[in-house]
VEXDREN-2710 file (C-alpha; in Angstrom, 1 decimal):
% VEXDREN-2710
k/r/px/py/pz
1/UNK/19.3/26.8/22.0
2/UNK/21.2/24.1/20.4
3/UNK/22.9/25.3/16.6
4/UNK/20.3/22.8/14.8
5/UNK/17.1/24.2/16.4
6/UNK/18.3/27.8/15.6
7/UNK/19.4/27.0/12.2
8/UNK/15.9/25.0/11.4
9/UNK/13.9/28.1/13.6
10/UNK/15.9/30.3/11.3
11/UNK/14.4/28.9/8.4
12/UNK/11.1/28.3/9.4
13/UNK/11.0/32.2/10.4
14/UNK/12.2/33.4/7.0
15/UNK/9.6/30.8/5.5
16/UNK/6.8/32.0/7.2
17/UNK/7.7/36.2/7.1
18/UNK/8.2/35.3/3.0
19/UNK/4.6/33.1/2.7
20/UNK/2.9/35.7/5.0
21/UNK/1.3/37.8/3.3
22/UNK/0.1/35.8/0.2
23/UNK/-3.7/36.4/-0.5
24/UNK/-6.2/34.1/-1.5
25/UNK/-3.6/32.1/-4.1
26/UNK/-4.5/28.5/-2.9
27/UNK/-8.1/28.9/-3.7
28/UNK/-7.7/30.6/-7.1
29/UNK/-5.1/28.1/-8.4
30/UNK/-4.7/24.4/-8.9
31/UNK/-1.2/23.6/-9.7
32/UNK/-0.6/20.1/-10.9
33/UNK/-0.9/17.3/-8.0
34/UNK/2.4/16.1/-7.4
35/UNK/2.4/14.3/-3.3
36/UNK/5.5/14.7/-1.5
37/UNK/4.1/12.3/0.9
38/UNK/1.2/10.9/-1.3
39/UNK/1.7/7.4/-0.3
40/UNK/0.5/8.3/3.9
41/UNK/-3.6/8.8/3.6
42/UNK/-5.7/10.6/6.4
43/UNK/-8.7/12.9/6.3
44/UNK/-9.8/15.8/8.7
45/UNK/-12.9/17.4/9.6
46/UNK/-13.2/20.7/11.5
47/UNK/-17.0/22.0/12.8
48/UNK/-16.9/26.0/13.2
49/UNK/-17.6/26.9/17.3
50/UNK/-21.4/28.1/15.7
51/UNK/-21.6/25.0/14.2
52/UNK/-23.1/26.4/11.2
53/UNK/-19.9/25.6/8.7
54/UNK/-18.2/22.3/8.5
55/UNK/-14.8/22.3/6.6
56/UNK/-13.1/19.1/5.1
57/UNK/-10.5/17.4/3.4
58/UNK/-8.8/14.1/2.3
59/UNK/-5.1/13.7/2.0
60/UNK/-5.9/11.5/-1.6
61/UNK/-8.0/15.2/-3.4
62/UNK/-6.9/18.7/-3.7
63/UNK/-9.7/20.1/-2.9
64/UNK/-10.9/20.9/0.7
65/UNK/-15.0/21.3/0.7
66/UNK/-16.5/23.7/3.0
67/UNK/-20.1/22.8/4.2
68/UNK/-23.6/25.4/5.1
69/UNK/-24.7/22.9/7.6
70/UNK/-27.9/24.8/8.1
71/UNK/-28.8/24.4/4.6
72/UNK/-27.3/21.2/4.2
73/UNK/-25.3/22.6/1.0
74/UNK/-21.8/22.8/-0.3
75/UNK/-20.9/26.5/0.4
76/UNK/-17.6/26.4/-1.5
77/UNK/-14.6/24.4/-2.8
78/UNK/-11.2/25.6/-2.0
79/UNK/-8.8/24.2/-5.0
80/UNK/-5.0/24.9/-5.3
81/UNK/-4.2/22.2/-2.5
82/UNK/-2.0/19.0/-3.0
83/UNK/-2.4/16.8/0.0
84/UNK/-4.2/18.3/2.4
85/UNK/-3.9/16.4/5.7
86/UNK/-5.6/18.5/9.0
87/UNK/-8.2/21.3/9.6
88/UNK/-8.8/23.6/12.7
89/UNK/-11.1/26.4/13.5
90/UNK/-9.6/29.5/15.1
91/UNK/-11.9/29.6/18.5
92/UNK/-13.7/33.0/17.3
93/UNK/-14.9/30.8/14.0
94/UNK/-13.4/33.7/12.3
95/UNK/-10.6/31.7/10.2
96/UNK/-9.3/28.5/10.0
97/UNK/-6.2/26.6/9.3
98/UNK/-5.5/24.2/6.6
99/UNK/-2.3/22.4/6.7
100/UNK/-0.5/20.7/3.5
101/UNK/2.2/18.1/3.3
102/UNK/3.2/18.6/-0.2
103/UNK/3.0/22.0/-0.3
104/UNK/4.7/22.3/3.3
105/UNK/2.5/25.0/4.3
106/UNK/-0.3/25.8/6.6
107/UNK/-3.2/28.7/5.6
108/UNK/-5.3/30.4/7.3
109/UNK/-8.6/30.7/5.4
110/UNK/-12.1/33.8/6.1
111/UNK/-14.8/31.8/7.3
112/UNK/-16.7/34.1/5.5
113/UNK/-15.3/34.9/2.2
114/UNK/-13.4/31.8/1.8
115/UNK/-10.3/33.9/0.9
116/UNK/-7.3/32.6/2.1
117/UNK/-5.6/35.5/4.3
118/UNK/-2.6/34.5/4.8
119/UNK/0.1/31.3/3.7
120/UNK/3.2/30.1/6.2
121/UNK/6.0/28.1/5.7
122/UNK/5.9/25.0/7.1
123/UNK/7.9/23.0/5.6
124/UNK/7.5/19.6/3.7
125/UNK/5.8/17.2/5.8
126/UNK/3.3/19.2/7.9
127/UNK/0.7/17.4/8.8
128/UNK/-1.4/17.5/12.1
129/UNK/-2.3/20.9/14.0
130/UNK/-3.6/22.0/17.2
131/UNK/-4.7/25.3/18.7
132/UNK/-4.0/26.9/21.8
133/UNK/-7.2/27.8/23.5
134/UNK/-7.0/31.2/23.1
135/UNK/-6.0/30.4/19.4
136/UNK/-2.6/32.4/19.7
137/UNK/-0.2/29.1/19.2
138/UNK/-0.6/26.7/16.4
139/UNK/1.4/23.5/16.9
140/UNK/2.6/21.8/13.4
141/UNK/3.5/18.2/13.1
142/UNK/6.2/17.5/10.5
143/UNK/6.4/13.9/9.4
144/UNK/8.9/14.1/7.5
145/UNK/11.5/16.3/9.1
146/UNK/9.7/14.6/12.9
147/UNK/9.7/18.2/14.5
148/UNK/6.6/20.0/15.6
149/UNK/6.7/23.7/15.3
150/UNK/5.2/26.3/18.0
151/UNK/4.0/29.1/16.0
152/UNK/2.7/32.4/16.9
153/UNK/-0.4/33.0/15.0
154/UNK/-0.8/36.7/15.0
155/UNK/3.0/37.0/14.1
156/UNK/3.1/34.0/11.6
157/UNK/6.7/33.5/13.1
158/UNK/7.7/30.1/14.1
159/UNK/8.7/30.7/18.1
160/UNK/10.3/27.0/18.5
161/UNK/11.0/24.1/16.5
162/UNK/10.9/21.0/18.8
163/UNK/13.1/18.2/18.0
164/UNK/12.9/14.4/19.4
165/UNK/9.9/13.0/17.3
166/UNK/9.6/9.5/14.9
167/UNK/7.8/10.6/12.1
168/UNK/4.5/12.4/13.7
169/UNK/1.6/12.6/11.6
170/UNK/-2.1/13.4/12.9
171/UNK/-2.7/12.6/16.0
172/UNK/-1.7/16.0/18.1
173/UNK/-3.2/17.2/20.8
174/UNK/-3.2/19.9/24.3
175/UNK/-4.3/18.8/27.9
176/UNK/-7.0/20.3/29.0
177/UNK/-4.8/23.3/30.6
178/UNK/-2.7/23.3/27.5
179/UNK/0.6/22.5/30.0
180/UNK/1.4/18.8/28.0
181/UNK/1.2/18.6/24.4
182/UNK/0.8/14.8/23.2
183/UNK/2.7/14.1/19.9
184/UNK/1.5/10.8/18.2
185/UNK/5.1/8.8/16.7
186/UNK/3.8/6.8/13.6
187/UNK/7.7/5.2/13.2
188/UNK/8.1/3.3/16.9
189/UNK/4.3/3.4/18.4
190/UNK/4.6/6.0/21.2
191/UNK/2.9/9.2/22.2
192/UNK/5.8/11.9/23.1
193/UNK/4.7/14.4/26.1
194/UNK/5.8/18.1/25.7
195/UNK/5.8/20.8/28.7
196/UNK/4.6/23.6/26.5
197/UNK/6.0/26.0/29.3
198/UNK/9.7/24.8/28.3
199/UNK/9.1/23.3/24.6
200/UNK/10.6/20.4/26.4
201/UNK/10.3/16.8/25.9
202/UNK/9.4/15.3/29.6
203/UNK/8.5/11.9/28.9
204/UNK/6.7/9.1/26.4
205/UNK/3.9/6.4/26.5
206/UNK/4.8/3.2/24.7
207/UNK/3.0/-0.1/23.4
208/UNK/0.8/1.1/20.7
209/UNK/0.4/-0.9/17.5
210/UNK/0.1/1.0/14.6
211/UNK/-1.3/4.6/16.4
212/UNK/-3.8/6.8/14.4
213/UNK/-6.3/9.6/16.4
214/UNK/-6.0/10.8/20.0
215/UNK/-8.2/11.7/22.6
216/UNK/-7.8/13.3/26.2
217/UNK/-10.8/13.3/28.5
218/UNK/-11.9/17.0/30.6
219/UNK/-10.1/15.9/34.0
220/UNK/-6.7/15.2/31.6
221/UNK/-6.1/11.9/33.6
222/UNK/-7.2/9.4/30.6
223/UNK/-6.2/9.3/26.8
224/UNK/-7.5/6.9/24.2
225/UNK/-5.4/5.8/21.1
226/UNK/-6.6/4.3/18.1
227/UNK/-4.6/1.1/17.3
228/UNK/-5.1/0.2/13.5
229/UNK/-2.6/-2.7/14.0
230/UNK/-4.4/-4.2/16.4
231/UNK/-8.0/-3.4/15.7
232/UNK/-8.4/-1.9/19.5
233/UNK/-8.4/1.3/21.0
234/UNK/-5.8/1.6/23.8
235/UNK/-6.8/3.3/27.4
236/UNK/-3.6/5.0/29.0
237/UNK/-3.4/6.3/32.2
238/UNK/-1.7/9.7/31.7
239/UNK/0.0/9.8/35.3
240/UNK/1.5/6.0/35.2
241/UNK/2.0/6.8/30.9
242/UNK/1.1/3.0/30.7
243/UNK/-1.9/1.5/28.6
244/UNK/-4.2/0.1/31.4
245/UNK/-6.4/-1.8/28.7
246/UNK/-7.4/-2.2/25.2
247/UNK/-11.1/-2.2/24.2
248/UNK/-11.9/-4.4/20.6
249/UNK/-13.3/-2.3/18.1
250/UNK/-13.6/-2.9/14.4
251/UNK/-11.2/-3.8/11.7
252/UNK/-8.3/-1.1/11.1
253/UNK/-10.1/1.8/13.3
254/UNK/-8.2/5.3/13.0
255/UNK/-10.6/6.9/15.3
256/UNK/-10.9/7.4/18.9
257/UNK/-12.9/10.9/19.4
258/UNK/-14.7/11.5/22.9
259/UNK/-18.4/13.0/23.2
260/UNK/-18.7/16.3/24.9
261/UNK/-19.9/14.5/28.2
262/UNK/-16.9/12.7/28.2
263/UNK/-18.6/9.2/28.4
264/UNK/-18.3/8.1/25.1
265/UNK/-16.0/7.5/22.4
266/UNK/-16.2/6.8/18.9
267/UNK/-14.0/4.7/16.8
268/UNK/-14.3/5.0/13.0
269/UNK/-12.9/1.5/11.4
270/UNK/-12.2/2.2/8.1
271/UNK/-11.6/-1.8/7.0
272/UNK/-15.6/-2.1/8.0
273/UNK/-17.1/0.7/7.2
274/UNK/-18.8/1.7/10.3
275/UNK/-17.7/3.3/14.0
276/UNK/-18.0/1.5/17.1
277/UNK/-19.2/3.4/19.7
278/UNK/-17.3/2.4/23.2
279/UNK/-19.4/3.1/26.4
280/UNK/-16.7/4.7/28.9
281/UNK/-17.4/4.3/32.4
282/UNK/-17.7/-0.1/31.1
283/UNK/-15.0/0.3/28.8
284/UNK/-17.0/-2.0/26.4
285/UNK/-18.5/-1.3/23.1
286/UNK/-22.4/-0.5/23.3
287/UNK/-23.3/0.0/19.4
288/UNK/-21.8/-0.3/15.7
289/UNK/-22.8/1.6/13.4
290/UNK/-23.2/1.2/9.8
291/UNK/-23.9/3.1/6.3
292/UNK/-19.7/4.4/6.3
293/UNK/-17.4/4.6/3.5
294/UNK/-13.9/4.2/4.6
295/UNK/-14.4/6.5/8.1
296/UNK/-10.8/7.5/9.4
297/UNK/-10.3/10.0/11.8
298/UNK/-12.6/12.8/11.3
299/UNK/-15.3/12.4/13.7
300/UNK/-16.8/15.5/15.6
301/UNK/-19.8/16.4/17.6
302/UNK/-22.0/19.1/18.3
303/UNK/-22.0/20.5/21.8
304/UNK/-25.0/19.5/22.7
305/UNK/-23.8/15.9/21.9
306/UNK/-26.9/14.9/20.2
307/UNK/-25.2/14.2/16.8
308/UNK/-21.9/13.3/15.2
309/UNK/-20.8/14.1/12.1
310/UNK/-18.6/11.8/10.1
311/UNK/-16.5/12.2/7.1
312/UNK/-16.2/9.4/4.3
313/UNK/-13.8/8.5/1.5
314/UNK/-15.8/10.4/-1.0
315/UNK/-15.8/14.0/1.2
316/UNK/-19.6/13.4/1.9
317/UNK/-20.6/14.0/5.5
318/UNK/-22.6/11.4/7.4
319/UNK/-25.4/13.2/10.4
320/UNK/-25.6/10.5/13.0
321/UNK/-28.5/10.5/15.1
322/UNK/-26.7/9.5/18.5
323/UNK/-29.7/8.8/20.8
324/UNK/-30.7/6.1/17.6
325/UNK/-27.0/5.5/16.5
326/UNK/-27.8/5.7/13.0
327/UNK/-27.0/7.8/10.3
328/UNK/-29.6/9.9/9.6
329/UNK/-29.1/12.2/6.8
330/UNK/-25.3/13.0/4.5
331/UNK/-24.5/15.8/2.5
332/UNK/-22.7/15.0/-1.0
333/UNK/-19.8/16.8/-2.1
334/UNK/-19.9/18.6/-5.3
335/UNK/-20.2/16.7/-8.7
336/UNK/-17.0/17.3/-9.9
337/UNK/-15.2/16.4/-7.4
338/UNK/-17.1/12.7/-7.1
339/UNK/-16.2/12.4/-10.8
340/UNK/-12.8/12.3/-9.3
341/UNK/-13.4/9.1/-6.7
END
């Protein structure tokens, strides 16, 4: 271990053994909103594994809104956050993890209280987060230190802090068989590969044009970038890490989330309001759909794949129908915090 990695591991331990055992302290207090990153916007949806609970969040509101999607009702809103940037749902639907830039932490949050359970150091700049299938290893992106950390979830102890990164915001995600870990790098346009065995950089895809959301498809042989720059999503063949095509979608798309079956994905354009739906086998785009406001990356499904849920500016939720490819029904956010928008 190099003497930087074990100094900034160092840290990041003594953070998170400090921070972990702080109670429910981010949703009882609202300290005044002061961004360390405020000027980088993103949003983030999570859908509990019963899909009874969706949790959300804009990077531009404190507050992260938590969803009774069986009674199409706000449950609760979580308060004491500064720029909250990405959600994810422990696979038991027990917990799940909020991460903040400003506040440079990540906590973890009782699906059924809404208490938050625990708070860990993070460090300013953490941004996207992704899960281990077994939910044992939380991967941080730090933008502004362009690290991700590998942290042990039933510890709270950072295990590794890998270096080699351009600013890595969002976009984060684990091949199917959780051996690769692809980093999106906001400063430069590339997707870094990780072998999670090692913590290990092993290689990089280039060519992107201003890159948002990632997606991986089942077999792990095909990834799909969202190119804002270029109003496109790009198709890369993992293997050959070479884009193999781009696919026109709609004006400054931040999307790029694949249905269940694999066969389609869905591109939320935030310039126009609506999500272009690409059919994969053709590569081409099959439907648009409208009635958005300012759709970014958080797009998820049910498992079934029968509808989509999409999050707008405003924390509202859109229900798209996807056998019509409309929306069909949206759940407000609380009054007070619309007075806010």
């Amino acid at each position: 271990m190099n003497h930087f990695l074990r100094l900034t591991l160092i840290a990041l331990c003594s953070s998170a053994a400090l921070l972990g055992t702080a109670t429910s302290a981010v949703a009882q207090s609202a300290p005044a909103r002061t961004t360390f990153d405020g000027q980088i916007r993103n949003n983030s949806l999570a859908l509990s594994p019963d899909e009874r609970t969706a949790v959300v969040s804009y990077s531009e509101r404190a507050e992260v809104i938590v969803y009774d999607l069986q009674k199409n009702a706000v449950r609760g809103v979580l308060r004491g956050y500064v720029t909250p940037r990405n959600i994810v749902f422990a696979p038991d639907g027990d917990s799940f993890y909020v991460s903040d830039s400003s506040l440079g932490t990540v906590t973890r949050v009782n699906t059924t209280t809404l208490a938050t359970t625990t708070k860990l150091g993070a460090g300013a700049g953490a941004f996207g987060t992704v899960l281990s299938k077994d939910g044992g290893t939380l991967y941080i992106n730090n933008q502004a230190s362009s690290t991700v950390t590998r942290l042990d979830t039933a510890s709270g102890m950072a295990r590794a802090v890998i270096t080699g990164f351009a600013q890595p915001r969002q976009g984060v995600r684990l091949s199917p068989d959780g051996d690769k870990l692809y980093v999106t790098n906001f400063l430069g346009d590339k997707v870094t590969i990780v072998d999670t065995k090692t913590d290990k950089i092993g290689g990089e895809i280039s060519g992107f044009n201003k890159i948002r959301a990632i997606s991986v498809t089942a077999d792990g042989k095909t990834m799909f970038a969202a190119n804002s720059g270029s109003n496109d999503i790009a198709v890369v063949d993992i293997a050959a890490r070479r884009i193999t095509k781009t696919v026109p979608v709609g004006r400054d798309p931040y999307g790029a989330a694949l249905t269940p079956d694999g066969r389609f994905v869905y591109a939320g354009n935030l310039a126009d309001n609506s999500v272009s739906v690409i059919d994969v086998p053709t590569l081409k785009v099959v439907a648009t759909i409208e009635g958005f406001k300012q759709p970014r990356q958080a797009i998820v499904f049910t498992r079934d794949g029968q509808f989509a849920y999409v999050l707008n500016e405003d924390l509202s939720v859109a229900r798209v129908d996807r056998g019509a490819q409309r929306v069909v029904a949206t759940l407000s956010a609380p009054a007070e915090v619309l007075a806010k928008f």
